[in-house]
C-alpha positions, 0 to 999 in steps of 0.5 A: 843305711844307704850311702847318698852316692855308688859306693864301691869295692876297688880292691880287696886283699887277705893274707894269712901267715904260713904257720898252722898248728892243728887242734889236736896237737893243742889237744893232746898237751890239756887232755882233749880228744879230737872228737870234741875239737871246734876246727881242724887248725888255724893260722899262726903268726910268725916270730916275726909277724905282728898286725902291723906286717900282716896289715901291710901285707893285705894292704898290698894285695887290695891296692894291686887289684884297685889300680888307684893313685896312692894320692888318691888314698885319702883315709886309711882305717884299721880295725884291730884289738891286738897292735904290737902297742899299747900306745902308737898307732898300727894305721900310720906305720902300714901308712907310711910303709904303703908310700900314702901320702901324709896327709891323710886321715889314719886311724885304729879302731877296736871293736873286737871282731867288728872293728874291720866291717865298722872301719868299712863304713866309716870309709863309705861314709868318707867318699860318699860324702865326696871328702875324698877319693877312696880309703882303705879298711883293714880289719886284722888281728893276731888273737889271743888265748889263754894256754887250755882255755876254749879258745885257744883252739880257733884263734888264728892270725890273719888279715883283710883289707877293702879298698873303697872309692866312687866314680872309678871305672871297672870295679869289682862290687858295689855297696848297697846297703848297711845296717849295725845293731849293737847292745852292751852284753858282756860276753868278752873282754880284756882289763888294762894290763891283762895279757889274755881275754876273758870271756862268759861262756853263756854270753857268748851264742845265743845272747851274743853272736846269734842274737846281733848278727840276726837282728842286723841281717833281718834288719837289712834285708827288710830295709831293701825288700829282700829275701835270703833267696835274693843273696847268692853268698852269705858271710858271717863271723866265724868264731868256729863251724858251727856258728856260722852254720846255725845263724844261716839256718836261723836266717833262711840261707843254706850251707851252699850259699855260706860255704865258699866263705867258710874259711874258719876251718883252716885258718882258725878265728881271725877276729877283725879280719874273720868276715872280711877273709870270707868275703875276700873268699867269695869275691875270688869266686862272685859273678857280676850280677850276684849278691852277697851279705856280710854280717860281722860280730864283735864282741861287747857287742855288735854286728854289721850287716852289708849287702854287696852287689858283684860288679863286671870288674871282679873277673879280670882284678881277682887275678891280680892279687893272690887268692884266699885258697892259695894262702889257705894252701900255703902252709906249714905246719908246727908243734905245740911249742913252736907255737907257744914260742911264736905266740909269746905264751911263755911269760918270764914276767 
């Protein structure tokens, strides 16, 4: 799918809490040893942070790089699967605390990890069609975990937020084709009323990830005449190290080129907001003129494919906002405790 007019990236921004737990603190209290650990550490939301602040915040950063009207902001989109409600919306509370004007369209949309990338192209679609000005999406999550399961060893806290618009001058990057593959493969999930996911341990790599990100990614680079040569980055959604690591082979792409996006060994698996922290990561470094692919994954399940050309105005508006690195950097680490205490994993009920 191609947008009918230029559709590009005005701003982009990511914030990752200063809380970090490292795995083999994790380890240590279930009876895990550290060589069998899928990353180092993740990111962990403070006792005061939810999706809602954490959108905010990332919201924040992009609208500082985009240099847009706040009346100029006609949709604003969240993908999320953990609001601080089950009941009231994340997108008009970030709305209203960003000073946007009321009369916009706000949203939150759950598809588990591709809910970001998918918020991403409903807003293209939006501008595109000359509705509106520019949007914003946000893909963010606080993830949840069972205590000793799997996977509370990568889920981490973080979010992303993209701002998109057509016919603005200086942008950082330029849309230039999606492509969404989605199949109904249960490998995750969560019933009304449970507090933690489950999950099919043989759904989740090569019927799951492996199967939609590489079907969405062929699928668009044929659509555009491409070769993985033609792409200077590759992003996908990280769940953990090796994943990512193993579809990039499948596809055709080194380690060089998925490197400067892997961020899933310090700040954990972010869900909505994983492949779009990794794009933010690449666009602090992209080049005009370079190529990006982003490939995203939700469980349940589905994968966006979008390929991403680097414009001029990446140099000068990457430097108004922080970088991924420097949030990666800023860290502060806690025991497992704090971290149940934080994660609100002690339930009196």
């Amino acid at each position: 799918m191609r947008p009918s007019r230029d559709v590009y990236i005005l701003g982009y921004g990511a914030y990752i809490p200063i809380f970090r737990i490292r795995s083999e603190n994790i380890g240590r209290v279930w009876g895990r040893s550290k060589e069998k650990l899928p990353i180092p550490e993740k990111a962990v939301a403070g006792p005061d942070e939810d999706s809602t602040t954490m959108a905010y915040e990332a919201a924040k950063y992009a609208l500082n790089r985009a240099l847009v009207e706040p009346e100029d902001i006609g949709a604003l989109f969240i993908g999320t699967e953990s609001p601080p409600y089950a009941v009231k919306p994340v997108a008009t509370t970030v709305a209203e605390a960003l000073g946007l004007k009321p009369d916009i369209l706000a949203i939150d949309m759950e598809f588990a990890c591709k809910a970001g990338t998918t918020a991403m192209i409903c807003i293209m679609g939006l501008v595109a069609s000359n509705m509106m000005k520019c949007g914003i999406a946000i893909g963010v999550d606080t993830a949840q975990s069972r205590p000793s399961d799997e996977l509370e060893y990568t889920t981490g806290c973080g979010a992303s937020a993209i701002v998109l618009g057509c016919d603005y001058n200086d942008p950082i990057a330029r849309i230039e084709a999606v492509h969404s593959f989605v199949t109904d493969t249960p490998d995750f999930w969560r019933r009304e009323g449970a507090y933690y996911p489950s999950h099919a341990h043989r759904f989740t790599g090569k019927p799951a990830y492996f199967r939609h990100i590489i079907a969405a990614g062929r699928a668009l680079m044929k659509e555009l005449g491409l070769k993985p040569s033609d792409f200077d980055y590759v992003v996908f959604h990280q769940p953990n190290i090796k994943f990512p690591q193993r579809v990039a082979r499948a596809l055709g792409f080194d380690y060089e080129k998925l490197k400067p996006g892997l961020v899933v060994p310090y700040i954990g698996n972010t869900y909505a907001a994983s492949s779009l922290i990794g794009l933010c990561s690449v666009l602090d470094r992209a080049e005009p003129g370079e190529r990006i692919m982003l490939v995203s994954f939700g469980s349940g399940a589905g994968s966006d494919a979008i390929s991403i050309v680097v414009e001029e105005g990446v140099r000068k508006r990457r430097n108004y906002a922080p970088l991924v690195h420097k949030l990666i950097e800023h860290s502060k680490y806690i025991d497992y405790p704090t971290y149940i205490k934080y994660r609100r994993k002690i339930r009196m009920k």
